[in-house]
N, C-alpha and C positions, 0 to 999 in steps of 0.2 A: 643053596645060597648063591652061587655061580650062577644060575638062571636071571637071578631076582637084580645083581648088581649087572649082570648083559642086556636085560627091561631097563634098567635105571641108565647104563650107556646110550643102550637105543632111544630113550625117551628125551635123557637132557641134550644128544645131539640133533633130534629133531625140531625142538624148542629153541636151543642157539639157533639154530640155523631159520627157521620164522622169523626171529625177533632180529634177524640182519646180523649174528654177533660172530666170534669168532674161536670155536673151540682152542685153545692152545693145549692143553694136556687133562687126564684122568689120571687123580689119585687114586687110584684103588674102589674109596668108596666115593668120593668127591671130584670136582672139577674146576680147572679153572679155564673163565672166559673172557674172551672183552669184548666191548660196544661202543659203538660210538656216539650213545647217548644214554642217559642215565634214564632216561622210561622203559626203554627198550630191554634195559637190564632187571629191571623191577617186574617187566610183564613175562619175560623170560623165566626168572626165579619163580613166578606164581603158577605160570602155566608147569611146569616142570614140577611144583608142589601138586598141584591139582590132579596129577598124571601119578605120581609116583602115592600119590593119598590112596590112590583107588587099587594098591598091592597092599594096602594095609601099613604102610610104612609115610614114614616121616620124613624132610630133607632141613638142615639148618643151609638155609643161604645169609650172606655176608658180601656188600657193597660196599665202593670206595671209589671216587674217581681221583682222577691223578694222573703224573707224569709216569708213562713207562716207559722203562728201556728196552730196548729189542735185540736178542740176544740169538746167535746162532742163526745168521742170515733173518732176522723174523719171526721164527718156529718157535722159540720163547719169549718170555716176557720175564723182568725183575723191576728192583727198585720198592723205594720205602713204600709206592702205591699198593703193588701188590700183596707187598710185608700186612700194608691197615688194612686190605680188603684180609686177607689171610685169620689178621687178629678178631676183627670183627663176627666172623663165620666160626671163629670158636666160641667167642661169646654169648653167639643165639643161640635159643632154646628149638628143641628141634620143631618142626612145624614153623619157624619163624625168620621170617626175612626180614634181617638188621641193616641199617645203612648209618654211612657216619654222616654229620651234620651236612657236609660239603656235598653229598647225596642229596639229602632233602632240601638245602637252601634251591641248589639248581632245578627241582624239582617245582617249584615254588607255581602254583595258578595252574599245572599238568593235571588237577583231580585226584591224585596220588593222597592219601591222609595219612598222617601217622600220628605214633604215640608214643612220647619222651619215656626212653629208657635210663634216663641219668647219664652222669659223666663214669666213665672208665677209664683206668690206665689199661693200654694195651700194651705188652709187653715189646720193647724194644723201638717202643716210638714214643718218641717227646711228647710230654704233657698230656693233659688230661682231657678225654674227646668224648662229645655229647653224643647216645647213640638211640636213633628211632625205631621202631618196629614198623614195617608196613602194614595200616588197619583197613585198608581198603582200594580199592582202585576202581574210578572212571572205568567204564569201555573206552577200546581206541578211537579216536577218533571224531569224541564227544564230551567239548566244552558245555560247561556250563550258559544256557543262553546261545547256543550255537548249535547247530543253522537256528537262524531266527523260526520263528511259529508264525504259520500265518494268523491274521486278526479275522477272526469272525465277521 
């Protein structure tokens, strides 16, 4: 078992670190990271699904963008952002990368599709939050209609 979670270290910190993001710490069997953009954290989560599928095993990811605080010179991170990213990532089902609304709206025209998972309450955050599953992603790089084709 100690092998399989030192592959899953090795693989999610080589995946942040592609998608530009920012290890902050390793729970045990989880992680948390940040970005400084909500694609980046989507392709991050998938590539990291895609790597850790091929040990036989599964990862629940859970997105939230937000204000965070920076705590101990930078080296951590708090605040109710990371509480909803936290809650969200209990609520996927494993194999499945959850993001809350304020995820997907920013998202919005990126190629990213998802698929309404209902409203939840998440424990210890006000009211009740619409939460998507990611069903798909664009390659990087490729809009729709972008680069244009040339005409025959």
């Amino acid at each position: 078992m100690e092998a399989v979670l030192e592959t899953h270290d090795e693989i999610t910190r080589d995946q942040v670190a592609r998608y530009q993001g920012r290890l902050i710490e390793s729970t045990g069997d989880g992680v948390l990271a940040t970005f400084d953009r909500p694609g980046r954290a989507i392709r991050a989560a998938g590539a990291i699904q895609e790597s850790i599928r091929a040990l036989a095993s599964d990862i629940r990811a859970g997105l939230h963008a937000g204000e965070i605080e920076l705590r101990e010179g930078g080296h951590r991170v708090g605040g109710i952002a990371v509480h909803t990213a936290a809650r969200v990532t209990a609520i996927a089902a494993p194999g499945e990368i959850l993001v809350s609304s304020t995820v997907k709206d920013l998202m919005a025209g990126s190629g990213v599709e998802f698929r309404d998972r209902g409203l939840h309450d998440l424990k210890g955050v006000p009211g009740a939050w619409r939460l998507f599953a990611v069903a798909g992603v664009r390659p990087e790089g490729r809009r729709e209609g972008w680069p244009p084709q040339e005409q025959p």
